[in-house]
N, C-alpha and C positions, 0 to 999 in steps of 0.2 A: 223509668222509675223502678219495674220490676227486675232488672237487672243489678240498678244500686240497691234495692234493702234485700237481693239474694247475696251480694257479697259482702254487705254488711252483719249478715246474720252468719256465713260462712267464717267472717274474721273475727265473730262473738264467740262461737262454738270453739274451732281450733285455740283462740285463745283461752280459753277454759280447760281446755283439753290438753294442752302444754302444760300450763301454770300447774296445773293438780301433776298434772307427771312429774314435770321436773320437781316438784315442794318433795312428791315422794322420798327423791335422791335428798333430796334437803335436807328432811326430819330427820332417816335414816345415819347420813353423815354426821350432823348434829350428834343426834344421840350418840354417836360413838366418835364422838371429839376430832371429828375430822375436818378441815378447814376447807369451807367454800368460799374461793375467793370470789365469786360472781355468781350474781342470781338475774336475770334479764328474761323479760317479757320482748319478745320480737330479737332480731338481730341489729348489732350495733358493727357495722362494720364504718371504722373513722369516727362516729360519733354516736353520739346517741341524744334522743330528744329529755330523756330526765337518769340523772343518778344524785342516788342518796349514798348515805355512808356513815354511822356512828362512830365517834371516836373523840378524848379528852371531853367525855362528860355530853356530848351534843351529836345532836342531829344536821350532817352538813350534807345542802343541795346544789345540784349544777343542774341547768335547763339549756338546752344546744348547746353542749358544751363537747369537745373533742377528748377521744378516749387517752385516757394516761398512756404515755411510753412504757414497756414493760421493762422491768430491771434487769441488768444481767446476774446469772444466779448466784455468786457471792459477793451482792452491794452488801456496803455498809449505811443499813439505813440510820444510821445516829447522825450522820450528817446532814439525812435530807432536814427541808425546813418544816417546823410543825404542825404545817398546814396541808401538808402534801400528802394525798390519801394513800399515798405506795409506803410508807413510812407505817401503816397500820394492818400491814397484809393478813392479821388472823380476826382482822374484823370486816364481813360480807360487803361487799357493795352493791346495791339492789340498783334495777335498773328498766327503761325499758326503750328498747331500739326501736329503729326507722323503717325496719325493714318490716311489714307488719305478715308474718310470716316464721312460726315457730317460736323459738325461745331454745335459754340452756341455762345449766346449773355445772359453774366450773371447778370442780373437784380437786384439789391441791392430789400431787403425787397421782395423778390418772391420768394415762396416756389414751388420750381420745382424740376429737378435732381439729381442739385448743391448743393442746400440748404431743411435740413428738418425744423420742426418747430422749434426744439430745438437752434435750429441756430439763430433766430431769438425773442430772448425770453428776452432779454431786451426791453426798453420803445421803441415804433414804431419810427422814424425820419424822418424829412421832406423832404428828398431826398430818401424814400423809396416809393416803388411801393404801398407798401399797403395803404399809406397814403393820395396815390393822389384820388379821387375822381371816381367816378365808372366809367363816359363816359371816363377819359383820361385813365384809365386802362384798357377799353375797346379796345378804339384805339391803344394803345401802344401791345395788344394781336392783334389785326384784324390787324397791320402792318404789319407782315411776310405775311399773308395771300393776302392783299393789293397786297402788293410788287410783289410779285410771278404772279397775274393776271396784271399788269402794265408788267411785263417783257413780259408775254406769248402774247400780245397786240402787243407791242411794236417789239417784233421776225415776228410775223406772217404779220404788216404791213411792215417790211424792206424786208423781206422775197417777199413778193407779188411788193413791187415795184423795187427790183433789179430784179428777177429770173421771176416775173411773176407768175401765176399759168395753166394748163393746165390738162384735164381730160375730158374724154371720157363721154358724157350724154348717158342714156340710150335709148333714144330713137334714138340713131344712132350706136349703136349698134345692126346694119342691119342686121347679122347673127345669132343673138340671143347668148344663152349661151351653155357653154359647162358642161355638170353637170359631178360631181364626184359620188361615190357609194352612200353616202347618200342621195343628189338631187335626184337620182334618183329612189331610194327605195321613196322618198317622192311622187314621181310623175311627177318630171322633166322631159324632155327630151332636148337631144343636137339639138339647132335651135328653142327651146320656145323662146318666146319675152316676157318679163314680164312687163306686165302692171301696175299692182297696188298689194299692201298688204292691204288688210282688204280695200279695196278704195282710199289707200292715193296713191302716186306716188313715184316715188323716179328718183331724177334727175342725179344723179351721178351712174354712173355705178357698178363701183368700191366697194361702199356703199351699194351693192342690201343684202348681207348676212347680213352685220350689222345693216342695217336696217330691215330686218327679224326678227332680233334675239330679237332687243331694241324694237319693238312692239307687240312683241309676238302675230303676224297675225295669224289667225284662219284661213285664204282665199289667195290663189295668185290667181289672173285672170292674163293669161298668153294667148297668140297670138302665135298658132303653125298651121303653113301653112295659110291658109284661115280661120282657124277657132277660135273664142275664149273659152277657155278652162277653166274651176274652177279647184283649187286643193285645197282640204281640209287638215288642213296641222295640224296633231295631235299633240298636247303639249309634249306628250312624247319624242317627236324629239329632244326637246330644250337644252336638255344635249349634243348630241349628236355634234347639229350645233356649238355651244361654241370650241367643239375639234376636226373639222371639217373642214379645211380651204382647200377655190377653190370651194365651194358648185356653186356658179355660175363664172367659167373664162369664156373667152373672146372666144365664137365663131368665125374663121377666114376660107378662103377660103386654099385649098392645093395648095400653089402657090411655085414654083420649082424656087431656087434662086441661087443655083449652086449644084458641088458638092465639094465630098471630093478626095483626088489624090488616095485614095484606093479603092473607089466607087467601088461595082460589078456592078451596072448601070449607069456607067458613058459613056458607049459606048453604049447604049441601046437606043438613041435617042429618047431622054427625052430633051428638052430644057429648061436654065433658062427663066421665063415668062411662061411656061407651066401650065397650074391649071388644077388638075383634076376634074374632074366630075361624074365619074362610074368609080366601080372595076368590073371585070366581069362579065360585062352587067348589074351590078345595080346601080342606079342613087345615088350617096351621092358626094357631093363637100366640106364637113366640114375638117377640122383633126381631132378631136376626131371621127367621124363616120370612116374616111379612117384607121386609124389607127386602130383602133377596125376592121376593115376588113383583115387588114397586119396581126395582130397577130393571128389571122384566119387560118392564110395560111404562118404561118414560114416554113422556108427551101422549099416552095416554088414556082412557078412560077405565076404568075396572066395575067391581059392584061387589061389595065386601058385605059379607055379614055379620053381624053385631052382638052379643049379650047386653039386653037394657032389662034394668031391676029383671030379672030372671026370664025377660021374656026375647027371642032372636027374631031381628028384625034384617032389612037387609037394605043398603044407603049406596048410592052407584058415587061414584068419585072420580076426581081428576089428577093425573100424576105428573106432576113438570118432566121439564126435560135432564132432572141432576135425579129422576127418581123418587121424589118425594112427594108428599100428600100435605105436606105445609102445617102437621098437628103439634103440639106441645105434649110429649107423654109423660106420663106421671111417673116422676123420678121418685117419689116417698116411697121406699121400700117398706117400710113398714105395713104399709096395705098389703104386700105379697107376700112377705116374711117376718119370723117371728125372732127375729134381734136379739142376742144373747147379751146382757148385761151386767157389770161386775162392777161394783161400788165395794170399797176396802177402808174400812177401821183404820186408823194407827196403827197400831201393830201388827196385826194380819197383813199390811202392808208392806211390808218389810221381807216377809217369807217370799210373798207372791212377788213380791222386787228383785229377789234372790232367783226365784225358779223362770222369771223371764229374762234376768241376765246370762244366765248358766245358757238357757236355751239359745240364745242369740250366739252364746260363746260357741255352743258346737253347730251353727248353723255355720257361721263366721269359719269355722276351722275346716267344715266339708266345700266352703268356697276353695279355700286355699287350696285343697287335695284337687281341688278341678284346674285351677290356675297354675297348677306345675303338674298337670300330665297333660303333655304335649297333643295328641290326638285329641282330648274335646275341645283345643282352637279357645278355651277358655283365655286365656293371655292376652286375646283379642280383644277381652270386654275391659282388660287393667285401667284405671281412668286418673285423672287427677284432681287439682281443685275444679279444673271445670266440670268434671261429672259429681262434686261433690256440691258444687254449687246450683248444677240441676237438680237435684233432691229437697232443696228446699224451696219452700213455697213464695208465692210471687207477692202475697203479701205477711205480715207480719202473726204467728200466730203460733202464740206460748208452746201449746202442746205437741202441735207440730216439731217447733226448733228444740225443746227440751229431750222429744224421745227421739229425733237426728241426732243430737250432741250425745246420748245416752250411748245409741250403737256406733259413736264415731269413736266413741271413748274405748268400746270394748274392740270394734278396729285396729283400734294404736296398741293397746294392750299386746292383745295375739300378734299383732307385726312384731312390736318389741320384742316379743320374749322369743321369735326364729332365731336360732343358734348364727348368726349371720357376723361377721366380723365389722364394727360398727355401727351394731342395736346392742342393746343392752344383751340380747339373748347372748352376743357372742362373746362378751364380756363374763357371764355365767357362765358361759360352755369351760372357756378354762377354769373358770376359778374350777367346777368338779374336774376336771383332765388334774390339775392343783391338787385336788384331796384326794385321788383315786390312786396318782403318782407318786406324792411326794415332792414335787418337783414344779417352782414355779418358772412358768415361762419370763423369759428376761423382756426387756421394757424396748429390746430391739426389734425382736418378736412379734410381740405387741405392737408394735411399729408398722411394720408389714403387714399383719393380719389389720390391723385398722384400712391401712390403703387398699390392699384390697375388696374389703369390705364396705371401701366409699363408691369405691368403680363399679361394682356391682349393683349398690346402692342408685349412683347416677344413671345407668345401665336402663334402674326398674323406672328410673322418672323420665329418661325418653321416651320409653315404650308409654307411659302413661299421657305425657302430653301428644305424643305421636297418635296414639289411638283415640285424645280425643280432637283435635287438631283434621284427621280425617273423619271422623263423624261430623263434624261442620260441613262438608261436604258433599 
């Protein structure tokens, strides 16, 4: 079950995320009288599950109906009969395919997936894309891109004024962090406080690793006990932290919140409210420190002492053989920390929608600078839908899938707009080479830079489903 409503929520997102893209190319087009002869939700290869079509006054529908033959380029449509929707080619046909995966908006006179040169090799026409003028070809390419940053704006401010936002600053995470193997081969320790990378700060807790990683710090100054502390923090790590997640969690005290009805120390007078403080006779009050003592001492006995209402008492206990003490600890952070909270007006919400899109955009763009230089092994982590479908949660929940679809939108955004020959970027690239020159590239051109620009393309979705295909294993 948690599997189907992850790829159900995965094939809600993506299709939101296409549809505004592609309308992008739409409006654009539109407004500048350019003929789309197809608008399609999903791909229709052979057929498609619904198309619509205006024309002689009406709205005409086909459901499983197989895709019209294409015309060769100089028919005579006076001939066809008055029913036949190829007879109507500068009126859209909306649609939505089988294939439930993307979508396209097909562009009269644009040499893309749809169309090669060959295709277009009679006299150019004025309801062709190639015909319009470089700025509106520009904008009718920068539309999907557009679109997609207008959506991600638009999620993140409805987002922050229904739900709010909330998240822990680092400087109130009083107990510092808790490091995992890596951290601490680096020179972490459980109860650092970290202060700065390379000098800068970081204010979100949450953010200390990613923010690591996106500055490639040479330096943590870090606050352990009384004293501050440098750690020189070696480049060669940087592969490492990419596939490393939990490098800093969340330091919290060991505070006893019940138990379990099978407890072996549920009679050992132990109370909920209880925080320890020392396992036999040594001072540590973390969980990751206690617990690292427990598996010290599986199968068995210790003698921990306690803070009860302000008074320390001291309770001997039993540890299985996985390590544990069998307690329920109190997850409410609020009891240890003081929760930063943001509730946004209407239109105050709209700014701060704008200043978390922008920031997600240059978080987004310092990924890619890591995914194309070859030594931080970033490539490694490239994924597909199945890591996009690990991201979302196992069961159904608004805020969740609306701020995933937010940054999945500013994902497709920044992919598009790489100067790459079949994404939009690469489509852009010429039209400026176009304005800078003088000189448009021919439609044969364009022909070749499209293929190549697919191979490359396919290229990046091996490697994607390749790396996650071996993470299954």
């Amino acid at each position: 079950m948690i599997v189907f409503v992850k790829i159900i929520q995965v094939i809600f997102a993506l299709s939101i995320l296409v549809l505004v893209h592609e309308f992008g190319h739409y409006t654009f087009a539109k407004l500048f009288k350019t003929r789309v002869e197809q608008f399609y939700m999903f791909f229709n290869p052979k057929f498609s599950l619904f198309r619509c079509k205006w024309f002689n006054g009406k709205l005409h529908t086909k459901f499983f109906s197989k895709n019209d033959l294409p015309l060769p380029p100089d028919s005579d449509l006076s001939v066809l009969d008055d029913e036949d929707w190829r007879k109507y080619p500068d009126n859209t046909e909306y649609g939505i395919g089988w294939v439930p995966l993307g979508g396209y908006c097909a562009i009269g006179g644009m040499v893309d997936e749809t169309k090669k040169a060959d295709d277009l090799s009679k006299e150019p026409q004025p309801w062709e894309l190639r015909t319009k003028p470089a700025w509106q070809r520009f904008l009718i390419m920068f539309g999907g891109v557009l679109f997609n940053f207008i959506l991600a704006i638009v999620l993140y401010a409805a987002i922050l004024h229904h739900w709010g936002e909330e998240y822990l600053r680092n400087e109130d995470a009083v107990y510092g962090i808790a490091v995992n193997d890596l951290s601490r081969e680096m020179g972490f320790r459980n109860g650092d406080k970290i202060l700065s990378f390379d000098g800068r700060e970081v204010e979100d807790f949450s953010q200390l690793q990613v923010e690591l990683v996106h500055s490639r710090a040479k330096e943590a100054l870090v606050l352990r006990g009384q004293d501050t502390v440098s750690i020189n923090i070696d480049e060669s790590f940087l592969p490492q932290m990419l596939n490393s997640p939990g490098m800093f969690a969340l330091a919290y005290p060991f505070e006893v919140a019940g138990f379990m009805d099978n407890s072996i120390n549920k009679d050992s007078g132990l109370q909920p409210g209880d925080r320890v403080v020392a396992v036999n006779g040594e001072e540590m009050s973390l969980v990751p420190d206690i617990q690292e003592a427990l598996r010290a001492h599986k199968g068995d006995s210790i003698l921990v002492d306690v803070s009860r209402a302000g008074q320390r008492q001291q309770v001997g206990l039993q540890v299985d053989t996985t390590g544990m003490v069998q307690v329920m600890l109190q997850s409410d952070l609020t009891k240890f920390f003081n929760i930063t909270r943001n509730k946004y007006k209407f239109f105050p919400a709209i700014p701060a929608g704008i200043r978390k899109a922008c920031n997600y955009i240059g978080s987004y763009v310092k990924d890619l600078g890591l995914i194309f230089s070859p030594k931080t092994k970033a490539y490694k982590s490239v994924g597909s839908f199945i890591t996009i479908g690990r991201i979302f949660p196992g069961t159904w929940d608004w805020q969740r899938v609306w701020s995933l679809t937010a940054m999945l939108s500013i994902m497709l955004a920044v992919l598009n707009i790489i100067p790459i020959p079949g994404l939009d970027g690469g489509h852009i690239l010429f039209i400026f080479v176009e304005i800078l020159t003088g000189r448009k590239p021919s439609d044969k051109f364009l022909e070749i830079a499209q293929t190549i620009g697919m191979i490359l393309l396919v290229a990046l979705m091996v490697l994607a489903f390749g790396n996650d295909i071996r993470s299954l294993f």
